[in-house]
mmCIF entry with sequence, helices, sheets and N, C-alpha, C, O atoms, coordinates in Angstrom:
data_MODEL
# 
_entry.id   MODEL 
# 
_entity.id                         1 
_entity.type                       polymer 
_entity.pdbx_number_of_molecules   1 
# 
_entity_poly.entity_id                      1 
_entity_poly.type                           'polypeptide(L)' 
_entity_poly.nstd_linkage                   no 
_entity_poly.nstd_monomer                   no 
_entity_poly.pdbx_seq_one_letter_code       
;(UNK)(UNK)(UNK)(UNK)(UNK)(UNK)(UNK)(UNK)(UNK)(UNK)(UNK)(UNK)(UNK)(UNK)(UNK)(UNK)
(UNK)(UNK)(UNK)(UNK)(UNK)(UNK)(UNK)(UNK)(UNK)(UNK)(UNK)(UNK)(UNK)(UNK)(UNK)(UNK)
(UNK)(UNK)(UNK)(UNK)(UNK)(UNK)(UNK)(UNK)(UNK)(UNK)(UNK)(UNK)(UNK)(UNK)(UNK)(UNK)
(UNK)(UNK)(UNK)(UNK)
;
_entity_poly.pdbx_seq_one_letter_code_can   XXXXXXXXXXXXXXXXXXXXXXXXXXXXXXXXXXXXXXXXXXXXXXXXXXXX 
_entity_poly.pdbx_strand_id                 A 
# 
loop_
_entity_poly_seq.entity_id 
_entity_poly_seq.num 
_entity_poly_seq.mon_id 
_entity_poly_seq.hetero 
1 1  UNK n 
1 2  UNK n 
1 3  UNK n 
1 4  UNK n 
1 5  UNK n 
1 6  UNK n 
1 7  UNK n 
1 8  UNK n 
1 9  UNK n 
1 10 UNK n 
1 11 UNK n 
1 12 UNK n 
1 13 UNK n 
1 14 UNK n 
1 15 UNK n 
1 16 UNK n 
1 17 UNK n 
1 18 UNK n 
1 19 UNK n 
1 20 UNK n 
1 21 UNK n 
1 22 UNK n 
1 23 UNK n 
1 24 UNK n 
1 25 UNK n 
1 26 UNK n 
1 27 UNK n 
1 28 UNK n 
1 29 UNK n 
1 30 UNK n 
1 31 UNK n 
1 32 UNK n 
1 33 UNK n 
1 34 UNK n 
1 35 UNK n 
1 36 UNK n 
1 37 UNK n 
1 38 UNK n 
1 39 UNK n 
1 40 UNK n 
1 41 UNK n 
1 42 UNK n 
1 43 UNK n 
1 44 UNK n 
1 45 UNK n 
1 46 UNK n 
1 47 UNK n 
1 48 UNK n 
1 49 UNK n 
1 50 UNK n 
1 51 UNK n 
1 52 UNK n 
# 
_struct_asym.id          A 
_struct_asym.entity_id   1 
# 
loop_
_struct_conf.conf_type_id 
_struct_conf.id 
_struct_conf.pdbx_PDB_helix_id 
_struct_conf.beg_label_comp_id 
_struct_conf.beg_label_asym_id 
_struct_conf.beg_label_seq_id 
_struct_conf.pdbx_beg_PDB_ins_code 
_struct_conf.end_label_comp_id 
_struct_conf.end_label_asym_id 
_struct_conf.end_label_seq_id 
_struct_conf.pdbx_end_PDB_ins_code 
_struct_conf.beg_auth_comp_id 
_struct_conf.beg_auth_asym_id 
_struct_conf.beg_auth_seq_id 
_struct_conf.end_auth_comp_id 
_struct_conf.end_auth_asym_id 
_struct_conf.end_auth_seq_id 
_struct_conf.pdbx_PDB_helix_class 
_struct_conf.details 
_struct_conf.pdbx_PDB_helix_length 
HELX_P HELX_P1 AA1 UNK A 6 ? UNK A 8  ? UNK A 6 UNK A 8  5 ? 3  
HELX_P HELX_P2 AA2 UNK A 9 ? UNK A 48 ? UNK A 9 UNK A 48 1 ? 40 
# 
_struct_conf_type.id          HELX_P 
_struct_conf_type.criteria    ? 
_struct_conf_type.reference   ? 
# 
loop_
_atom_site.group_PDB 
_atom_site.id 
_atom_site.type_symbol 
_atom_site.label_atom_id 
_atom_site.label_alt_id 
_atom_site.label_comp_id 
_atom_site.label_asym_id 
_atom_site.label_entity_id 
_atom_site.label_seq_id 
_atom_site.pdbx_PDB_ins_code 
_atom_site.Cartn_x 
_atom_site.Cartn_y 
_atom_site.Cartn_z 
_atom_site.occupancy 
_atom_site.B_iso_or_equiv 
_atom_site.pdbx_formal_charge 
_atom_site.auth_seq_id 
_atom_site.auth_comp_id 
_atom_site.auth_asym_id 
_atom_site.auth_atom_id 
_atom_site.pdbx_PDB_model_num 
ATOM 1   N N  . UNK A 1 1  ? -23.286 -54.610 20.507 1.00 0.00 ? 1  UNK A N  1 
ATOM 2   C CA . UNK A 1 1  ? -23.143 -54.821 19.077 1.00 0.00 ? 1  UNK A CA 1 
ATOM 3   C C  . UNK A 1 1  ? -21.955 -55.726 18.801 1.00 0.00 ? 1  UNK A C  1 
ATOM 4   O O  . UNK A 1 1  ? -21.100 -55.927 19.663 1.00 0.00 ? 1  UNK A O  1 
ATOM 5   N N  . UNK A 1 2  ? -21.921 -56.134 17.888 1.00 0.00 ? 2  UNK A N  1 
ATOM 6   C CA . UNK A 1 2  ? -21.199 -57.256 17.071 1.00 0.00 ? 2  UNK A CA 1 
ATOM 7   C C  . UNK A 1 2  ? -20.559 -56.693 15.963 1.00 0.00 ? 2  UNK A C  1 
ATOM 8   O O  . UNK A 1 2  ? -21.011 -56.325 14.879 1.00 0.00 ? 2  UNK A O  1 
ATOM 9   N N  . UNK A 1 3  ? -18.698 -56.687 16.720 1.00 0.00 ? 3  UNK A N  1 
ATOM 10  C CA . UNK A 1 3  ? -17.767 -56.475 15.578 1.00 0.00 ? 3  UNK A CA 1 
ATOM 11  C C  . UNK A 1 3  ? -17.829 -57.346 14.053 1.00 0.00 ? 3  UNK A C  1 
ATOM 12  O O  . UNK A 1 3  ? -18.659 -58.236 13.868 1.00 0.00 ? 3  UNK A O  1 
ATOM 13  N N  . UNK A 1 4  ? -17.116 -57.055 13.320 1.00 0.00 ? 4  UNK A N  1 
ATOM 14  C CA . UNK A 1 4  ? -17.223 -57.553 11.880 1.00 0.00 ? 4  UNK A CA 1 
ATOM 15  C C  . UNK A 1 4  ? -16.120 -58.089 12.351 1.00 0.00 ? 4  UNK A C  1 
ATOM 16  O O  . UNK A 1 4  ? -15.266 -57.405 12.914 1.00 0.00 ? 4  UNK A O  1 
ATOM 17  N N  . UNK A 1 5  ? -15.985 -59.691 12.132 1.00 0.00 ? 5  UNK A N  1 
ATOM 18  C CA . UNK A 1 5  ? -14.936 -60.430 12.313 1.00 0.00 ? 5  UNK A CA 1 
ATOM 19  C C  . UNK A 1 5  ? -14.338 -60.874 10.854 1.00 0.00 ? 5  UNK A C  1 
ATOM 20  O O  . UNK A 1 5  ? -13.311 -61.491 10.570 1.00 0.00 ? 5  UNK A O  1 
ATOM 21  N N  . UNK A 1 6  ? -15.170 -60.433 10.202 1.00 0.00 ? 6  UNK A N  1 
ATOM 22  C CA . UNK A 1 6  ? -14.354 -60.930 8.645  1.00 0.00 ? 6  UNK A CA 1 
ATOM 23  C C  . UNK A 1 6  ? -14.533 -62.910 8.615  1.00 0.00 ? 6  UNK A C  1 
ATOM 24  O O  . UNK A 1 6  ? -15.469 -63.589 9.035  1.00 0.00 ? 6  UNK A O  1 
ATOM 25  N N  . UNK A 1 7  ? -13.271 -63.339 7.968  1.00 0.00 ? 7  UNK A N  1 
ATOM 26  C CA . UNK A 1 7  ? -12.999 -64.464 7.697  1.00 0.00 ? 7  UNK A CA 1 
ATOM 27  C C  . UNK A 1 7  ? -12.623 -65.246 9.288  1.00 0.00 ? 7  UNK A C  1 
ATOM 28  O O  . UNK A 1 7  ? -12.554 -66.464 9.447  1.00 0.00 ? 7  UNK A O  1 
ATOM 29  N N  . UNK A 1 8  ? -12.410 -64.200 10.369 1.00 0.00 ? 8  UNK A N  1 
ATOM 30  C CA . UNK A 1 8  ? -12.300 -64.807 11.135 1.00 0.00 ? 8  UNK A CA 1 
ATOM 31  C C  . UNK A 1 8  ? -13.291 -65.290 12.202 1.00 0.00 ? 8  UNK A C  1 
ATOM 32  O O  . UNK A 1 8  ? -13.148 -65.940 13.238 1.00 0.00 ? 8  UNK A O  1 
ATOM 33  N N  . UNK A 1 9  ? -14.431 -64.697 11.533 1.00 0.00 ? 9  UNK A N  1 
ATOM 34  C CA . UNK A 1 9  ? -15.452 -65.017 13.130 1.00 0.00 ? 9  UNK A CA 1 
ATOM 35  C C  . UNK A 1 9  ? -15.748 -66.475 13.322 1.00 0.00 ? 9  UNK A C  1 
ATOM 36  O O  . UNK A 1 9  ? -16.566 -66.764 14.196 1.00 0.00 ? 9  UNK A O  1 
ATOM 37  N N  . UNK A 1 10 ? -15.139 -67.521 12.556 1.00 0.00 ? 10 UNK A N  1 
ATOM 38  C CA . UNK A 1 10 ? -15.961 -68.530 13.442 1.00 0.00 ? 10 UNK A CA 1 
ATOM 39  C C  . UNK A 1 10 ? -14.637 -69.222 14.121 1.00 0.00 ? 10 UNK A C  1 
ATOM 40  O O  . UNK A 1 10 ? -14.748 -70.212 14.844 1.00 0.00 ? 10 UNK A O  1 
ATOM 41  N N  . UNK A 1 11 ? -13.411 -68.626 13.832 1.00 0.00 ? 11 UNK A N  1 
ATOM 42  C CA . UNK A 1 11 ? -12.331 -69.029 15.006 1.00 0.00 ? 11 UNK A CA 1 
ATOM 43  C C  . UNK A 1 11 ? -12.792 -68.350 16.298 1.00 0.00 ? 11 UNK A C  1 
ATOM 44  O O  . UNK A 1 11 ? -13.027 -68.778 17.428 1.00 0.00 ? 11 UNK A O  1 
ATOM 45  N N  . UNK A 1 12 ? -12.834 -67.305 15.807 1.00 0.00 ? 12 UNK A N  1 
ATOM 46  C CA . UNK A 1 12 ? -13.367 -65.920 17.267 1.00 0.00 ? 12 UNK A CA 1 
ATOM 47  C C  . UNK A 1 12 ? -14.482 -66.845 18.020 1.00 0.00 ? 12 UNK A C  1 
ATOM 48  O O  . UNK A 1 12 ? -14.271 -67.340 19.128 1.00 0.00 ? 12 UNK A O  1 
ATOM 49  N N  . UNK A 1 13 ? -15.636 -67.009 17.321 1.00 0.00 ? 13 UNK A N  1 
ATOM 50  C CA . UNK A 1 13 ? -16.533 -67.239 18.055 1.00 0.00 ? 13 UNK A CA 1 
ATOM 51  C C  . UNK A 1 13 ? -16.560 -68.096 18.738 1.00 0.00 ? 13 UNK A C  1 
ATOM 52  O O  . UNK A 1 13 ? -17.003 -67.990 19.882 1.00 0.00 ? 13 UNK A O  1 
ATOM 53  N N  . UNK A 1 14 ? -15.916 -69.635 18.056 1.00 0.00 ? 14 UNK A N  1 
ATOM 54  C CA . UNK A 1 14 ? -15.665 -70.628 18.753 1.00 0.00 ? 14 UNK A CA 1 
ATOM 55  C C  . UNK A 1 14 ? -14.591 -70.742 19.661 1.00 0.00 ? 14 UNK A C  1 
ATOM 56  O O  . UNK A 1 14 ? -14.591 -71.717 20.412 1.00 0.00 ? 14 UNK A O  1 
ATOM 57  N N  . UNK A 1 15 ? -13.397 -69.667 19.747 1.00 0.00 ? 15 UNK A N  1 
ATOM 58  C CA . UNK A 1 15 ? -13.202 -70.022 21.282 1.00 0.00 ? 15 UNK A CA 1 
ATOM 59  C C  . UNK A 1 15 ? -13.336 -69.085 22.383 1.00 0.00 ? 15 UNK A C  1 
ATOM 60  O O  . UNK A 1 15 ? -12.725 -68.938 23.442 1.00 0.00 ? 15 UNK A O  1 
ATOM 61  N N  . UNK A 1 16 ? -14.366 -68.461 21.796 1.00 0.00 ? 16 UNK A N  1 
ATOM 62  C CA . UNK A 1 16 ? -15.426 -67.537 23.017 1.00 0.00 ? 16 UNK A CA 1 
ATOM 63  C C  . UNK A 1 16 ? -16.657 -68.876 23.359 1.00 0.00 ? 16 UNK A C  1 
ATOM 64  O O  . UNK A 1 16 ? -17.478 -68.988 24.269 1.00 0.00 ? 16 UNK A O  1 
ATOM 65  N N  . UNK A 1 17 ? -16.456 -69.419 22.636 1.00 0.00 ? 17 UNK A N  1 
ATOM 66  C CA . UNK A 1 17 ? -17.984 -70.658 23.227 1.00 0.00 ? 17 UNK A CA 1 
ATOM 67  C C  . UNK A 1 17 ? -16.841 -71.077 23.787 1.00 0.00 ? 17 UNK A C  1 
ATOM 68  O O  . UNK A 1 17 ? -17.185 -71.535 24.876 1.00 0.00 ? 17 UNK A O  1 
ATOM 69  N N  . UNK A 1 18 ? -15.436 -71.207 23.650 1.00 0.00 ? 18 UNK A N  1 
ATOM 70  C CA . UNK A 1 18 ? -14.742 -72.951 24.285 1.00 0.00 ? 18 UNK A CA 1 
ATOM 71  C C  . UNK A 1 18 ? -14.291 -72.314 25.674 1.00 0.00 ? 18 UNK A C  1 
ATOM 72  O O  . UNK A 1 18 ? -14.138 -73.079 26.626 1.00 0.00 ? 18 UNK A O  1 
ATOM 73  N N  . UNK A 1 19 ? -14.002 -70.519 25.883 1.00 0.00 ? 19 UNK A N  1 
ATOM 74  C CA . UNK A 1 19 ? -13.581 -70.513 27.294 1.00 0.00 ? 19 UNK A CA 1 
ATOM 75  C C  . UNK A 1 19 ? -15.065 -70.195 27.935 1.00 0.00 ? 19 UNK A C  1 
ATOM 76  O O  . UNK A 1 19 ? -14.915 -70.168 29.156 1.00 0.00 ? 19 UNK A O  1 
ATOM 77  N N  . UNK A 1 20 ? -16.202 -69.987 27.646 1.00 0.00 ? 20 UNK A N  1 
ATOM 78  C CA . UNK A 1 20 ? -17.216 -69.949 28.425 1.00 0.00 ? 20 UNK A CA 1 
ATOM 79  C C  . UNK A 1 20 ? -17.458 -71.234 29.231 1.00 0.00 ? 20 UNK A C  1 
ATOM 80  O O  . UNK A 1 20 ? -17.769 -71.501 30.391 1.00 0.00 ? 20 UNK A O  1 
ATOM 81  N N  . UNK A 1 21 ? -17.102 -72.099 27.800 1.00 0.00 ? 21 UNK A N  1 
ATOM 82  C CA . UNK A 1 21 ? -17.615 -73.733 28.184 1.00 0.00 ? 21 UNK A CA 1 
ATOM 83  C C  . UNK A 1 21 ? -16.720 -73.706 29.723 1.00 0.00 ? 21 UNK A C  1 
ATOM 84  O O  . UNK A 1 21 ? -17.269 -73.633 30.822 1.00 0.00 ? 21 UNK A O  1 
ATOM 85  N N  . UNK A 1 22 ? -15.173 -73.785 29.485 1.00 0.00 ? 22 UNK A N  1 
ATOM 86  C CA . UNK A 1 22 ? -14.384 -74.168 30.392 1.00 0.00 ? 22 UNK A CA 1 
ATOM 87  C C  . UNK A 1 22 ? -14.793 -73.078 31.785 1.00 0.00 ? 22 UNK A C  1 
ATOM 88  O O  . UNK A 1 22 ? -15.175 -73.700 32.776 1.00 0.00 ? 22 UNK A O  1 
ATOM 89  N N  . UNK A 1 23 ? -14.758 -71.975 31.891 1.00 0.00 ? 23 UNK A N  1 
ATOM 90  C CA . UNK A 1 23 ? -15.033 -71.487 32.611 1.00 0.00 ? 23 UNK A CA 1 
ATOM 91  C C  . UNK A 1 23 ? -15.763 -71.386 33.461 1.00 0.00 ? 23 UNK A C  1 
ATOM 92  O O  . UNK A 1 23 ? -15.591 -70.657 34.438 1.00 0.00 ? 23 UNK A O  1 
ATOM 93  N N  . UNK A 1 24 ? -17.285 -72.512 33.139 1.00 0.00 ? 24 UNK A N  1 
ATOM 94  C CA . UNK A 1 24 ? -18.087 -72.960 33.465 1.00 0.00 ? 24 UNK A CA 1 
ATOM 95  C C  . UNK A 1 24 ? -17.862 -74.376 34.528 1.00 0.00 ? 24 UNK A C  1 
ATOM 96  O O  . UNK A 1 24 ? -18.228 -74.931 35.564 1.00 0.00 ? 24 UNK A O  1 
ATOM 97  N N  . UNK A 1 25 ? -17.056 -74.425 33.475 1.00 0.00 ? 25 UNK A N  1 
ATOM 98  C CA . UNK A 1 25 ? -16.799 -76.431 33.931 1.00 0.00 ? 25 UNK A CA 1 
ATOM 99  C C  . UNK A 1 25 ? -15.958 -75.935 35.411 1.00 0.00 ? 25 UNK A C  1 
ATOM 100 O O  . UNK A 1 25 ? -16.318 -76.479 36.455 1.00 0.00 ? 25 UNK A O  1 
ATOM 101 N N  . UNK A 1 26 ? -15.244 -75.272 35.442 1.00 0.00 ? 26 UNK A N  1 
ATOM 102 C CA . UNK A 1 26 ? -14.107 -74.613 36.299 1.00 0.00 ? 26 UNK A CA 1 
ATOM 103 C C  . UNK A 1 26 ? -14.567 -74.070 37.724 1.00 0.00 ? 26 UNK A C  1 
ATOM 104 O O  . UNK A 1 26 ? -13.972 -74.301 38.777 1.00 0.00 ? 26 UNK A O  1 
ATOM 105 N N  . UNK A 1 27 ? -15.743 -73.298 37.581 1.00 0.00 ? 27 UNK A N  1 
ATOM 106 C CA . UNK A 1 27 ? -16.546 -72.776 38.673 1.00 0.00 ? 27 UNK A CA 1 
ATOM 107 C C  . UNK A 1 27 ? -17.704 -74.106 39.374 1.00 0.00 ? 27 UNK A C  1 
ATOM 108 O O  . UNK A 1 27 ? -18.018 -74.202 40.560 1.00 0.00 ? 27 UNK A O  1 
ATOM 109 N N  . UNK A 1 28 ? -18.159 -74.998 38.251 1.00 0.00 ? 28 UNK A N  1 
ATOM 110 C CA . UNK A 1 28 ? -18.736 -76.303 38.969 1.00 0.00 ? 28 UNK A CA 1 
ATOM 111 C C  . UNK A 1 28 ? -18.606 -77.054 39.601 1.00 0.00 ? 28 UNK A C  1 
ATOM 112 O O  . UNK A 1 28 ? -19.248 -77.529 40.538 1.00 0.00 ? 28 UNK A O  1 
ATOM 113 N N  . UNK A 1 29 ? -17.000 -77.409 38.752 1.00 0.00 ? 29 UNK A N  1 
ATOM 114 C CA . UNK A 1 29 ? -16.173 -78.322 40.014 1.00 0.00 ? 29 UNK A CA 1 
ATOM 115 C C  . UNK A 1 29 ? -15.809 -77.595 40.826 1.00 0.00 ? 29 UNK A C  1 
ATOM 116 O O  . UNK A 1 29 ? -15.553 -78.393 41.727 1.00 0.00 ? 29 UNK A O  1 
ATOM 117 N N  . UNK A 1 30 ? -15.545 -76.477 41.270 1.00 0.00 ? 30 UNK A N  1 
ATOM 118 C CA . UNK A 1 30 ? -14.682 -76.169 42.614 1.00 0.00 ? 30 UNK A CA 1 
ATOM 119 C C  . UNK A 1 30 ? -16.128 -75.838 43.229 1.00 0.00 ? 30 UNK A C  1 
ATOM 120 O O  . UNK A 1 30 ? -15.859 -75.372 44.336 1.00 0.00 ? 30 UNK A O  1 
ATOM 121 N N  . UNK A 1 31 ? -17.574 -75.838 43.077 1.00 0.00 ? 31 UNK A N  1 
ATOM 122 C CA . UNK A 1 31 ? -18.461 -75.747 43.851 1.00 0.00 ? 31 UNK A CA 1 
ATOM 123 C C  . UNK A 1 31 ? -18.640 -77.293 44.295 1.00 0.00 ? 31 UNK A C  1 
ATOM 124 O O  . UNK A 1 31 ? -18.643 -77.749 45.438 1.00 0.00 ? 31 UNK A O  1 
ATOM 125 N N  . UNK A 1 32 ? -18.770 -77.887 43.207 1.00 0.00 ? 32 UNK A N  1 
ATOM 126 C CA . UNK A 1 32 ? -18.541 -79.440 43.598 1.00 0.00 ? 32 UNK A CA 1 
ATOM 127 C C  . UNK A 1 32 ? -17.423 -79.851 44.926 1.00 0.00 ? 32 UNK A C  1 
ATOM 128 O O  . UNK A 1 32 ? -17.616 -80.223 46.083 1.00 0.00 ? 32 UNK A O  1 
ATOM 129 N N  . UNK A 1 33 ? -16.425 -79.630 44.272 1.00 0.00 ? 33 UNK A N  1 
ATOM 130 C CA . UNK A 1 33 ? -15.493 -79.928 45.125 1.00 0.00 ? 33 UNK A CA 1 
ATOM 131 C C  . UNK A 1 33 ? -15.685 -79.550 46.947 1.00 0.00 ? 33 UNK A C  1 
ATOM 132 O O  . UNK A 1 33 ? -15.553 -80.335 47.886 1.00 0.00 ? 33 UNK A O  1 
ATOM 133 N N  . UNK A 1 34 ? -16.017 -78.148 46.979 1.00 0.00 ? 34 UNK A N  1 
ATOM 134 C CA . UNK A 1 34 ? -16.330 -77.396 47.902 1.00 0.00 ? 34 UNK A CA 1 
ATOM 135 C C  . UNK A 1 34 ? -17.317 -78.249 48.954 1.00 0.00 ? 34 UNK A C  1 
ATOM 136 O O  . UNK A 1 34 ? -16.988 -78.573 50.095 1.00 0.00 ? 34 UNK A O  1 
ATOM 137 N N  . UNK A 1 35 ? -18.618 -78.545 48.305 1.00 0.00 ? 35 UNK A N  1 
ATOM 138 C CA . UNK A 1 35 ? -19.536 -79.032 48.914 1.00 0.00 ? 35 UNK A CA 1 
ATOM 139 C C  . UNK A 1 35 ? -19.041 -80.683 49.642 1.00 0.00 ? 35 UNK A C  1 
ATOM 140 O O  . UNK A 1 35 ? -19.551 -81.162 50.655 1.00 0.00 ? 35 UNK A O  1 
ATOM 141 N N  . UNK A 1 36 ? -18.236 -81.154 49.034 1.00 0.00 ? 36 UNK A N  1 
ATOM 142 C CA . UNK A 1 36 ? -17.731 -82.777 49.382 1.00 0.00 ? 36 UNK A CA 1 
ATOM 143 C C  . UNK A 1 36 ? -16.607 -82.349 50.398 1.00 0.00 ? 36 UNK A C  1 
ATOM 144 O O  . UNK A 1 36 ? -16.520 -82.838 51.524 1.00 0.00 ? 36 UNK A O  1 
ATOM 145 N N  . UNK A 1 37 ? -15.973 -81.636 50.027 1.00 0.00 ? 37 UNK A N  1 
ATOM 146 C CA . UNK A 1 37 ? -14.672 -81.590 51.079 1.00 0.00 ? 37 UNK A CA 1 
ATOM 147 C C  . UNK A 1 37 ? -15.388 -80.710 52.591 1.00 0.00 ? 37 UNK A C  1 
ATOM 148 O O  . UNK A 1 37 ? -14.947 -81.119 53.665 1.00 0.00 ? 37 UNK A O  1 
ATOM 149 N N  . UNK A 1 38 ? -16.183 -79.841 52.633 1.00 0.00 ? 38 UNK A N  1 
ATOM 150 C CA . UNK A 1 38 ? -17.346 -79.263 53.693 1.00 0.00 ? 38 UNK A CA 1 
ATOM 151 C C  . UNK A 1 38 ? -17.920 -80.751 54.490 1.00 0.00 ? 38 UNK A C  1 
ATOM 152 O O  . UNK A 1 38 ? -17.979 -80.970 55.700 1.00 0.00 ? 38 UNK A O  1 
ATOM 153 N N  . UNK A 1 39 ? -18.220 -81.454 53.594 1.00 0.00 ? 39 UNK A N  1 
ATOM 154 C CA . UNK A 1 39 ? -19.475 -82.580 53.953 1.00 0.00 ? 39 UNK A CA 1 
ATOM 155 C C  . UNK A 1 39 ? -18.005 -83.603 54.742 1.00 0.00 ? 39 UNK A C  1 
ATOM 156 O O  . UNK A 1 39 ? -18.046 -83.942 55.925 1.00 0.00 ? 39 UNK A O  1 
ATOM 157 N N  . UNK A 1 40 ? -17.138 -83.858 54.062 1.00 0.00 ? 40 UNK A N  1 
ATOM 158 C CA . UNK A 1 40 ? -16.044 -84.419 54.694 1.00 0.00 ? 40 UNK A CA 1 
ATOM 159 C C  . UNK A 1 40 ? -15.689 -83.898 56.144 1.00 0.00 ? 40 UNK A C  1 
ATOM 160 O O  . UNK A 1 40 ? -15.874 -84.539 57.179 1.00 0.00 ? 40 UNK A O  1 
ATOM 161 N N  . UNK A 1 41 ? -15.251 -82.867 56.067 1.00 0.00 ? 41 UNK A N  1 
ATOM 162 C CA . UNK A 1 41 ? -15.006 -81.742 57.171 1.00 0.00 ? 41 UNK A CA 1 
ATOM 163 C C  . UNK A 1 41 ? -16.222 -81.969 58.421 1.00 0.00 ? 41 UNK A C  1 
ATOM 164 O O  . UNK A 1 41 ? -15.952 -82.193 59.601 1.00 0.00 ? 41 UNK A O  1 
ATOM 165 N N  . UNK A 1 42 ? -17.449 -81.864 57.909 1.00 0.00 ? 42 UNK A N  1 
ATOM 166 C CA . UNK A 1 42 ? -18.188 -81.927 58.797 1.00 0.00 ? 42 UNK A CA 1 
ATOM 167 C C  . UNK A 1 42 ? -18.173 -83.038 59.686 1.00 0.00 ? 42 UNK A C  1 
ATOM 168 O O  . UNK A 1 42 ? -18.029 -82.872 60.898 1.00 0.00 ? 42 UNK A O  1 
ATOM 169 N N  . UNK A 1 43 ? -18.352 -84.487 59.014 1.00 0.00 ? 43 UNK A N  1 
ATOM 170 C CA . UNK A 1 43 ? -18.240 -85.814 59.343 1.00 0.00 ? 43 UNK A CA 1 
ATOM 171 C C  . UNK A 1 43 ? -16.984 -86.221 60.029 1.00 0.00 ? 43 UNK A C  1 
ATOM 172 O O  . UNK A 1 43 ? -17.205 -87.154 60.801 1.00 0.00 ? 43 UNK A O  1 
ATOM 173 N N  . UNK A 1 44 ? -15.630 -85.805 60.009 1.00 0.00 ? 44 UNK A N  1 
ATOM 174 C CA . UNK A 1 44 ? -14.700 -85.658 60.857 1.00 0.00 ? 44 UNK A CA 1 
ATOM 175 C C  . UNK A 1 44 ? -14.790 -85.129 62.261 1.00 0.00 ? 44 UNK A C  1 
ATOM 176 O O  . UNK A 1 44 ? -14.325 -85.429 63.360 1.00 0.00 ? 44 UNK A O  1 
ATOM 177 N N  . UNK A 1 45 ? -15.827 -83.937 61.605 1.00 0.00 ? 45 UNK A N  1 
ATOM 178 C CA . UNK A 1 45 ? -15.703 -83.129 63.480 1.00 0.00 ? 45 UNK A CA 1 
ATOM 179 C C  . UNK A 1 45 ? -16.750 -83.989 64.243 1.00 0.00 ? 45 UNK A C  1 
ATOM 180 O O  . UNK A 1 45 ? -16.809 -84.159 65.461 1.00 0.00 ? 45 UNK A O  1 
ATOM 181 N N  . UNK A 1 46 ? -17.513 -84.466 63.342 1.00 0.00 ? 46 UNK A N  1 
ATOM 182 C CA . UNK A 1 46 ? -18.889 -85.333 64.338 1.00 0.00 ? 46 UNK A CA 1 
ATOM 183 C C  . UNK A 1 46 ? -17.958 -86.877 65.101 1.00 0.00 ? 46 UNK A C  1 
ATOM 184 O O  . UNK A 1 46 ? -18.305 -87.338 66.188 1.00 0.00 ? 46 UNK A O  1 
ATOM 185 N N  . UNK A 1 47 ? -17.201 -87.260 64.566 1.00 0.00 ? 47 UNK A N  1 
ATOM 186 C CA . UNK A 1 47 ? -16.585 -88.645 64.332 1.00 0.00 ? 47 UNK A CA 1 
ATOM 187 C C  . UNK A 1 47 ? -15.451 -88.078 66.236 1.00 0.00 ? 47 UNK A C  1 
ATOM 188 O O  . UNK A 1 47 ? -15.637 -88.483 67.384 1.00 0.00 ? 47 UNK A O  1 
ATOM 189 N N  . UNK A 1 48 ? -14.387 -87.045 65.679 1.00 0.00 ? 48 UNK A N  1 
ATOM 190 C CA . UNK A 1 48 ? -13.842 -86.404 66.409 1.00 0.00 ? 48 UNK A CA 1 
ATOM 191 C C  . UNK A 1 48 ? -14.688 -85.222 67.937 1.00 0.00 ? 48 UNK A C  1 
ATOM 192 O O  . UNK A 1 48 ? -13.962 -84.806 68.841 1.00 0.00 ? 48 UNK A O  1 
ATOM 193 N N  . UNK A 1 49 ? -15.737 -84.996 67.912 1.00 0.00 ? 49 UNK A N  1 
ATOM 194 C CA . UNK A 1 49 ? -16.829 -84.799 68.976 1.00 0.00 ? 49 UNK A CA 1 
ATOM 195 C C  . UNK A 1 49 ? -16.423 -83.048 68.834 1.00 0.00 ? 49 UNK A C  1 
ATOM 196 O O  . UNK A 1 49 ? -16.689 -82.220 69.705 1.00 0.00 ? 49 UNK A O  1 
ATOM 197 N N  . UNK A 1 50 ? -15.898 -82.823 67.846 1.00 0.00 ? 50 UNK A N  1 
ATOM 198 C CA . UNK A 1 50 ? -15.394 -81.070 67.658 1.00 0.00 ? 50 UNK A CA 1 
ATOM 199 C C  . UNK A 1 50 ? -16.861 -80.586 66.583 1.00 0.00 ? 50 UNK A C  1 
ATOM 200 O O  . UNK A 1 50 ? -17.152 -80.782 65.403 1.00 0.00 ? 50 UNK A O  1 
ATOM 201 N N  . UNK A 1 51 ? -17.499 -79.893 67.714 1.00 0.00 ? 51 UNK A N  1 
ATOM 202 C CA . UNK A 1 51 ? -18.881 -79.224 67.007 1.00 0.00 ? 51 UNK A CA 1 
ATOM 203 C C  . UNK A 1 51 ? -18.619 -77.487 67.193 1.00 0.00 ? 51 UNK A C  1 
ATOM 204 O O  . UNK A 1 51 ? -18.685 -76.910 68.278 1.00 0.00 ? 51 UNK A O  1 
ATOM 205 N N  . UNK A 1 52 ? -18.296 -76.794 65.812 1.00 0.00 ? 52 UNK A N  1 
ATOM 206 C CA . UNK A 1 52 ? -17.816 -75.359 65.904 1.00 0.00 ? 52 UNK A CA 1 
ATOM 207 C C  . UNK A 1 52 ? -19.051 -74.827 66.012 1.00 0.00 ? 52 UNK A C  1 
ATOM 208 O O  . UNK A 1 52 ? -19.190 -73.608 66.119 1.00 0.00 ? 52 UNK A O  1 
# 
């Protein structure tokens, strides 16, 4: 259920949309990130003949 925010719900609401947004953005890039710096990592050990 949904408190009564009064005069304030569309501050409330909007920065419950703005840390979802970010929070989002936050978990993408570090999957992003993750996957390039892995793919980097990998291509080093092939380059370097180190296969874990």
């Amino acid at each position: 259920m949904m408190p009564d925010l009064g005069k304030y719900a569309d501050a409330v609401l909007s920065a419950y949309a703005v840390s979802i947004v970010l929070l989002v953005a936050i978990v993408g890039l570090s999957l992003w990130r993750g996957r390039r710096v892995r793919a980097q990592m990998t291509e080093v050990e092939k380059r370097t003949g180190r296969n874990g």
